[in-house]
N, C-alpha and C positions, 0 to 999 in steps of 0.2 A: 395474238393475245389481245384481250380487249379489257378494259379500266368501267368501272361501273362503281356509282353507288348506290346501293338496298339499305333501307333502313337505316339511313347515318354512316355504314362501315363502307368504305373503299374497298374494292375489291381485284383484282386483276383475275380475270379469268382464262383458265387452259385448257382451248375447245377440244383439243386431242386428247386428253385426259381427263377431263373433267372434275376437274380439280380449280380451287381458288386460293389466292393469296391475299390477307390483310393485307393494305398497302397505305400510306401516307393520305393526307387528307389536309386541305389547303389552310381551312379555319382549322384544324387540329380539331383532338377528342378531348371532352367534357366529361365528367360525373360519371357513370356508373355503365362499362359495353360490357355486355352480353354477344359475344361472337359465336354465333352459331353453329352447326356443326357442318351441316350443308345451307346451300343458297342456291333458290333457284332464277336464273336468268335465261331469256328467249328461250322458253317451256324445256332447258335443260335442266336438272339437279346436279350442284356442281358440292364435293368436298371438303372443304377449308380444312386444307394443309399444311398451311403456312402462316404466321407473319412477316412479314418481310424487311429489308433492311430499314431502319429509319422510323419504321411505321406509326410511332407512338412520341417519336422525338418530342422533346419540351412543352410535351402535353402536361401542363402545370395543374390543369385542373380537373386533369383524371384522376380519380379515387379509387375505384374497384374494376378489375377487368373479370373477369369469365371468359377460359379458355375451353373448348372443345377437347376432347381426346381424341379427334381425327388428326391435330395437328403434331406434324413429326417434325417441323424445324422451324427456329427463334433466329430470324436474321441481326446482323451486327446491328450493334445501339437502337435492338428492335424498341427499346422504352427508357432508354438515355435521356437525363432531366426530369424525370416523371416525379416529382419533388412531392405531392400529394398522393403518391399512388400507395393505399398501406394495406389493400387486399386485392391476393392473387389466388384467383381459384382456379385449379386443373380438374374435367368433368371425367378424370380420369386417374390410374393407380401413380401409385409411389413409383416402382416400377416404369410406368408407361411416362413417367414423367422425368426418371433419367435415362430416358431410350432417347430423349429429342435433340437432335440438333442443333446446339446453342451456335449461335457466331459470338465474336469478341467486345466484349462490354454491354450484352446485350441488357441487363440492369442496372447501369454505372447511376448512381442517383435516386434509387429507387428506395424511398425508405421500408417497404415490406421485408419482411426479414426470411418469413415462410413461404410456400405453397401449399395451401389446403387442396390435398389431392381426396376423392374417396373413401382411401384408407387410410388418414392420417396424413400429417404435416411433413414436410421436404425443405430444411433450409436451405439457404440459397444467400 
């Protein structure tokens, strides 16, 4: 597995799979990610299936995230602290958005209260 970052987002890549995972980032995340659904690295097209454990930790001055509907699991204290985070959007259903894989506290702090999925809101 290989650690890359595209565009600002940290990424851990699964050359067997072709699959990525959001991953931790040194300076932390700022103001408004857009995580995409795929990313492409070394002329592969890779997935984003994941955030991973940690990922968004005491990111104080993250505001808005943008999740893909590719991704199927929210690792533990994936946005633990996120003290300014107050919109969460899923590019995917209601549905597709209690299909995912939460780990434990993965919003401990988080003051958004919904997920605006496609079809309407998902509290949380």
């Amino acid at each position: 597995m290989i650690d890359k970052i595209i565009n600002g987002i940290n990424y851990r890549f699964d050359e067997e799979n072709l699959t990525a995972e959001v991953r931790k980032i040194m300076m932390g995340y700022k103001g408004d990610i857009i995580i995409p659904e795929t990313v492409v690295f070394n002329e592969a097209t890779y997935r984003v299936t994941s955030i991973g454990e940690c990922a968004f930790e005491f990111c104080t001055s993250l505001t808005s995230i943008v999740i893909p509907e590719s991704v199927t699991r929210i690792g533990d204290r994936a946005f633990d602290g996120c003290s300014s985070l107050t919109s969460i959007t899923f590019n995917g259903t209601k549905a597709q958005w209690k299909g995912i894989k939460f780990g434990g506290l993965w919003n401990n702090g988080v003051p958004a209260r919904v997920v605006h999925c496609t079809d309407g809101d998902v509290k949380i």
